[in-house]
Backbone as CSV, one residue per row, in Angstrom:
resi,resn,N_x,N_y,N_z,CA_x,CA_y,CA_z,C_x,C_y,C_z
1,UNK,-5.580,-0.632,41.602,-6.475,-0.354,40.495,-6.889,1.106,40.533
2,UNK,-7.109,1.293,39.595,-7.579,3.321,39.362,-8.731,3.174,39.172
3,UNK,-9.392,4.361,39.326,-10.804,4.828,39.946,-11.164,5.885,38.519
4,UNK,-12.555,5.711,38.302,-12.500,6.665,36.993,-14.440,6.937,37.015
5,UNK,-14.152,8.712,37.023,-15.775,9.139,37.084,-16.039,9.274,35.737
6,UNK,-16.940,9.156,34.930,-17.963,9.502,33.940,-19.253,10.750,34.433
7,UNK,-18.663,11.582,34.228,-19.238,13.105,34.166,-20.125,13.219,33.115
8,UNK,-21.344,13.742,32.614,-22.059,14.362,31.975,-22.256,13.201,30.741
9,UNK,-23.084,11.835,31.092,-23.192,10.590,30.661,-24.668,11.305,30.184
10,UNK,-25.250,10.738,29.279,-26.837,10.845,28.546,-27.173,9.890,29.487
11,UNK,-28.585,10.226,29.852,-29.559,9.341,31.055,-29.922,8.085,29.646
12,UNK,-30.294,8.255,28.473,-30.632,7.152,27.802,-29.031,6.264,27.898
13,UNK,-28.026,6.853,27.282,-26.629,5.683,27.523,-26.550,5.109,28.650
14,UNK,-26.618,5.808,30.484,-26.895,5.075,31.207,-27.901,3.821,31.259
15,UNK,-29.249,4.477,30.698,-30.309,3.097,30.866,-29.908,2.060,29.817
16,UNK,-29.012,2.378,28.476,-28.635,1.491,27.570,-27.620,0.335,28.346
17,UNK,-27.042,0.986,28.962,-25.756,0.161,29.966,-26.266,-0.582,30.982
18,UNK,-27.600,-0.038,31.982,-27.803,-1.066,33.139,-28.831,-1.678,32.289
19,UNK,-29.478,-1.181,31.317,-30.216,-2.705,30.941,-29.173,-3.974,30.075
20,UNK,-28.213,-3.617,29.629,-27.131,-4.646,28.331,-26.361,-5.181,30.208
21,UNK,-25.980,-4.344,31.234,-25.559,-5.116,32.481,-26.763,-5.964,32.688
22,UNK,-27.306,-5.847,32.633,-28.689,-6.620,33.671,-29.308,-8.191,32.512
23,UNK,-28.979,-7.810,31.032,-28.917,-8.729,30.409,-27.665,-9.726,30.704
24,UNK,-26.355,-9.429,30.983,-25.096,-9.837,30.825,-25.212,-10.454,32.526
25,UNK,-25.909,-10.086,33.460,-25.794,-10.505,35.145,-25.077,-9.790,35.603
26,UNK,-24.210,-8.692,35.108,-23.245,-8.113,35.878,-24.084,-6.632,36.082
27,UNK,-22.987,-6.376,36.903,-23.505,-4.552,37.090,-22.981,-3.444,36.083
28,UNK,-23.893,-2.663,36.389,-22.878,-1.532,35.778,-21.751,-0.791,35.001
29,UNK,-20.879,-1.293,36.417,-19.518,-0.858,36.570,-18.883,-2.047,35.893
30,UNK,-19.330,-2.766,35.948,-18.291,-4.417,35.635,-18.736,-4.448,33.900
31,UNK,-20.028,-4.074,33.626,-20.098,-3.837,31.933,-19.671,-3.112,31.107
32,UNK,-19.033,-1.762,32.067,-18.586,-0.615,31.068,-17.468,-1.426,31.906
33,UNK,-16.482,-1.891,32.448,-15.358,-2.285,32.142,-15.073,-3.753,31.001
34,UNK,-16.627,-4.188,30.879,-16.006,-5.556,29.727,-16.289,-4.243,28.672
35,UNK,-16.983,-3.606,28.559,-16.841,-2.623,27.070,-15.524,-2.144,26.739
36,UNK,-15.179,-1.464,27.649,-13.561,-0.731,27.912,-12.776,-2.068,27.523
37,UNK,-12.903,-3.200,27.972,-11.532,-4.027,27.574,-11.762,-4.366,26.292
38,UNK,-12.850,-4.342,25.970,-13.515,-5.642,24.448,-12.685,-4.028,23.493
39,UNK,-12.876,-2.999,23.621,-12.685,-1.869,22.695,-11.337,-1.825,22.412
40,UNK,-10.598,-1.916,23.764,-9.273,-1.630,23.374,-8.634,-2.542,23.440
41,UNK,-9.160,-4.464,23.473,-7.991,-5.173,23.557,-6.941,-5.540,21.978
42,UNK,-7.532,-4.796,20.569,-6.430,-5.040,19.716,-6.452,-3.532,19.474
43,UNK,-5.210,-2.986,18.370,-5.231,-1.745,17.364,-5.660,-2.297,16.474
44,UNK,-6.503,-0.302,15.865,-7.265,-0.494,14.456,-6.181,-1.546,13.115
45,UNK,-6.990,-2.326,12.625,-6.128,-2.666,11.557,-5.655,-1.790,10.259
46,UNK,-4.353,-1.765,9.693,-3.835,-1.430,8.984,-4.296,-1.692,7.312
47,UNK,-4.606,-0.418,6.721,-5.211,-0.844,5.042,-4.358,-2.536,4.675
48,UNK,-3.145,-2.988,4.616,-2.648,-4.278,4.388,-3.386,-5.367,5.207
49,UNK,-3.498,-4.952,6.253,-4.410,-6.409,7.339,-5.853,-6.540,7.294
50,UNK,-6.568,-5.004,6.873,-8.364,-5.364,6.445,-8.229,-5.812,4.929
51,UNK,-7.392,-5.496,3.952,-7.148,-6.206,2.931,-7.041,-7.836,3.045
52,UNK,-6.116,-7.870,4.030,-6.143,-9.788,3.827,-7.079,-10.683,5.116
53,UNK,-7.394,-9.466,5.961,-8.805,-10.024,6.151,-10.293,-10.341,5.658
54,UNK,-10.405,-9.198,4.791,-11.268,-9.497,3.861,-11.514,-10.073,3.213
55,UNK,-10.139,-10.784,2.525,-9.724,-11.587,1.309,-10.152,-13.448,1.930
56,UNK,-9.452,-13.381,3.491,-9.808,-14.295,4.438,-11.175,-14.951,4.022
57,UNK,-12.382,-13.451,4.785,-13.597,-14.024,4.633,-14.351,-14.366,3.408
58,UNK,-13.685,-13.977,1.945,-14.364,-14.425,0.695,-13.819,-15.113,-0.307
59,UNK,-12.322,-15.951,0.481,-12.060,-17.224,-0.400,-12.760,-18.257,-0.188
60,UNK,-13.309,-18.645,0.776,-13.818,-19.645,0.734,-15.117,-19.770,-0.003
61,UNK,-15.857,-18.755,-0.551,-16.589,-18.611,-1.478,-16.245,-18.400,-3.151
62,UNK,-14.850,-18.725,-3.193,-14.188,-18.583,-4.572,-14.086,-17.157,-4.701
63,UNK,-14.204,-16.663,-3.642,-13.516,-14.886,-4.361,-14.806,-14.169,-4.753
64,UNK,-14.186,-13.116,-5.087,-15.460,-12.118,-5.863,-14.389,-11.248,-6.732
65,UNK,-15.352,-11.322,-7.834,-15.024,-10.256,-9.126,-15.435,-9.382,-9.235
66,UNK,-15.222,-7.851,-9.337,-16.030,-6.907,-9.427,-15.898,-6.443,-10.577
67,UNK,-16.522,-6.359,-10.910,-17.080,-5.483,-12.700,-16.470,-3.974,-12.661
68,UNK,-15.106,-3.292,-13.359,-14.885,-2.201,-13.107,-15.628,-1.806,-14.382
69,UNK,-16.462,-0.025,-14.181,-17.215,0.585,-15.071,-15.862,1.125,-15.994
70,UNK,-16.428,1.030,-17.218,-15.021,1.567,-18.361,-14.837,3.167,-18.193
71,UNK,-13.729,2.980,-17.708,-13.466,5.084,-18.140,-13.472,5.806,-18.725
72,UNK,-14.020,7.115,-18.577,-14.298,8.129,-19.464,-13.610,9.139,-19.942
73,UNK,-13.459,10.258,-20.940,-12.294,10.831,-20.624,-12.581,11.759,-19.617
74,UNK,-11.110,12.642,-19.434,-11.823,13.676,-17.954,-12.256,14.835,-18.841
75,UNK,-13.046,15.155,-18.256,-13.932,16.626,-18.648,-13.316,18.151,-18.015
76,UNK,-13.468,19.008,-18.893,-12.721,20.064,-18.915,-13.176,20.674,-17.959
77,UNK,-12.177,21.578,-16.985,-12.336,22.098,-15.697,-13.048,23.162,-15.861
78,UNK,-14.018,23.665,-15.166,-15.157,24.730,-15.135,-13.823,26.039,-15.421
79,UNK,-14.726,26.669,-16.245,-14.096,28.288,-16.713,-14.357,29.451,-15.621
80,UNK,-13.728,29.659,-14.745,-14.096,30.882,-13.602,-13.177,32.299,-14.180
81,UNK,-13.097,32.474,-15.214,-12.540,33.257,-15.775,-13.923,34.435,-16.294
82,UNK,-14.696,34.739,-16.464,-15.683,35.445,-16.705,-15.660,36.420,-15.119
83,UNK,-16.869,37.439,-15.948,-17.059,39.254,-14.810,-17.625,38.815,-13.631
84,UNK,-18.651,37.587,-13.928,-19.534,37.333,-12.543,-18.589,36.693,-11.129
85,UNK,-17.303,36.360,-11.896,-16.789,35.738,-11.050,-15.336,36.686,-10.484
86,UNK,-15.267,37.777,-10.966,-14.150,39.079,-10.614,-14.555,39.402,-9.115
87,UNK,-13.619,39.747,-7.912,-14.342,40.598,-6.901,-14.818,41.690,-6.679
């Protein structure tokens, strides 16, 4: 097993960690390793997989509809053609 220092830690993140260890029964060292595993045991999901996860958590509520606002036309691009704006 490998050995790993944490250099220049905030004294509040330490006390955040031995008090969430001291809630959990473990120490320390054994909580920032369930953090370390819980963080990296999947990869970030892909725009296609939070899509049909999402979709997951709000069929069973029949879905949701969202109201798109009607579009406008586009508005003409600011004029930077004037003296104030010469170098």
């Amino acid at each position: 097993m490998a050995t790993m220092t944490i250099r220049n830690l905030d004294d509040e993140l330490k006390a955040r960690l031995r008090i969430r260890a001291a809630q959990h029964g473990k120490s320390m060292e054994e909580e920032a390793r369930s953090i370390l595993r819980e963080a990296l045991k999947s990869e970030p999901l892909s725009g296609k997989e939070l899509v049909q996860r999402i979709r997951e958590m709000v069929e069973p509520y029949g879905g949701i509809e969202l109201e798109l606002p009607p579009r406008e036309p586009m508005r003409e691009p600011p004029d930077f053609s004037g003296p104030e704006f010469d170098p």
